[in-house]
C-alpha positions as CSV (number, residue, x, y, z in Angstrom):
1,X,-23.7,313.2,38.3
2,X,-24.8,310.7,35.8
3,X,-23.5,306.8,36.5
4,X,-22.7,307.4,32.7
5,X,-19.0,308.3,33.3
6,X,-18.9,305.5,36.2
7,X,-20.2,302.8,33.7
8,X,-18.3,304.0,31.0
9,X,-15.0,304.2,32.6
10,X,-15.3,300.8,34.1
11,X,-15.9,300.0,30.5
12,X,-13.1,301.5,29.1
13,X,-11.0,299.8,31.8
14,X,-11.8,296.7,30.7
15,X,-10.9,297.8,27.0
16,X,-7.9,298.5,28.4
17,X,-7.3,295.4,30.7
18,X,-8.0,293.2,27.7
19,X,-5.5,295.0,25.2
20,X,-2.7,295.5,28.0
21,X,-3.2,291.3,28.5
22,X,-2.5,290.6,24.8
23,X,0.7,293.3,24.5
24,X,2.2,291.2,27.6
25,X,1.9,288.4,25.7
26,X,5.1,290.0,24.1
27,X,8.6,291.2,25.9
28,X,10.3,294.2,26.3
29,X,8.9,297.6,25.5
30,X,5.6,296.7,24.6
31,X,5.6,295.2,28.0
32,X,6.9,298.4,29.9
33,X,4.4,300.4,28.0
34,X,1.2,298.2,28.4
35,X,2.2,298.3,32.1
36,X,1.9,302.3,32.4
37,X,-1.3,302.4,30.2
38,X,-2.5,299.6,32.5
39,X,-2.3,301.8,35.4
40,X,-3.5,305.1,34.6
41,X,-6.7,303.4,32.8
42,X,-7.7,301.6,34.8
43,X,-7.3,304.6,37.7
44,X,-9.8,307.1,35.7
45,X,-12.8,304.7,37.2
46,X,-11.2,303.9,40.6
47,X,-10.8,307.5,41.1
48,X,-14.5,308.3,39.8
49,X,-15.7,305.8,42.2
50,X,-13.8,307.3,44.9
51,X,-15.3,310.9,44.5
52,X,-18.6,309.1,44.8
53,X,-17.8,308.7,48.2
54,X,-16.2,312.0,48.9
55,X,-16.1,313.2,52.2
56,X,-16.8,317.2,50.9
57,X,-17.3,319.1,47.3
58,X,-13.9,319.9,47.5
59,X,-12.5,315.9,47.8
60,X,-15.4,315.0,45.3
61,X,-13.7,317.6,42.6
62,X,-9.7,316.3,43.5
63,X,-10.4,313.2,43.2
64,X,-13.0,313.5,39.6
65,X,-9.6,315.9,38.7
66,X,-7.1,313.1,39.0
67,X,-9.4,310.8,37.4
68,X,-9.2,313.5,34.1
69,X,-5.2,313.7,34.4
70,X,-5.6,309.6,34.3
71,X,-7.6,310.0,31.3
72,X,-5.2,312.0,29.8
73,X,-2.6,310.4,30.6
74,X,-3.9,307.1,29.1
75,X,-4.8,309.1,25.8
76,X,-1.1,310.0,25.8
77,X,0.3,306.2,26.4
78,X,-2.6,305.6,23.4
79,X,-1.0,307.9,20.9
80,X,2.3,306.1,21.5
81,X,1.4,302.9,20.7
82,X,-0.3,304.1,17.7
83,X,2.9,306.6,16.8
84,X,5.2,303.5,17.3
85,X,3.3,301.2,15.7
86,X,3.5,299.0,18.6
87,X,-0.5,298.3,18.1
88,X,-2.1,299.5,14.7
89,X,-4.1,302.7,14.2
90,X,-7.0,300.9,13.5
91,X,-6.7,298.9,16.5
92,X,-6.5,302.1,18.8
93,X,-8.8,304.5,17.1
94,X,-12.2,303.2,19.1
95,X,-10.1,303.3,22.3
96,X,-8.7,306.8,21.6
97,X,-11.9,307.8,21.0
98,X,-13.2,306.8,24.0
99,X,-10.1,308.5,26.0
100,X,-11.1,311.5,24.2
101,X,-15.0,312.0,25.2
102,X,-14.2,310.4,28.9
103,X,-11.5,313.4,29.4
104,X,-14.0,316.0,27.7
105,X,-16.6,314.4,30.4
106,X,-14.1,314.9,33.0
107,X,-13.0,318.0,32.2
108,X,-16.6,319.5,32.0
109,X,-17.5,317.9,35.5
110,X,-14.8,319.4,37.2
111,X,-15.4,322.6,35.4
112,X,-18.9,322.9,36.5
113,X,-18.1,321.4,40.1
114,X,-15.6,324.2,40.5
115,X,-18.3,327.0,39.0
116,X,-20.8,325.4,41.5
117,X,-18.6,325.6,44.6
């Protein structure tokens, strides 16, 4: 596997870390929502780093599947804060980008890993 995804993914946390820092600079829902976005963004890389280290093929392609469903489920947290205007469109569009090809990465890995096994 390429150290693409892991170098991109850390990247894309850090995207994430940094926007997640200025919503909490506000109260309430924007809060409550940076929180979950901060999570499952920043788990997509923890969990690719993890399957580096898997103990088998089979742990290598759970744990590269949960980091997808984290992808995705950042790109869905994404489309919220766009939908409710809580950050602009503007704002969000190179990070939803970014969700997008890291879960088509993903998906393809796991795809193949699965094929290969």
């Amino acid at each position: 596997m390429s150290p693409d995804i892991q170098t991109r993914s850390f990247d894309f946390a850090v995207r994430v870390v940094r926007m997640c820092a200025e919503l909490d600079k506000s109260a309430g829902v924007s809060r409550t929502l940076s929180n979950q976005v901060l999570r499952s963004g920043t788990s997509i890389g923890a969990n690719i780093e993890e399957a580096q280290a898997g103990q088998s093929k089979a742990d290598f392609i759970s744990k590269m599947s949960i980091a997808c469903k984290e992808a995705r489920e950042t790109l869905y947290w994404i489309r919220l804060f766009a939908a409710t205007e809580t950050l602009s469109a503007e704002k969000l569009a190179a990070l939803q980008s970014e969700a997008n090809e890291i879960v088509a990465i993903l998906t393809t890995i796991v795809k193949r890993s699965r094929d290969n096994n």
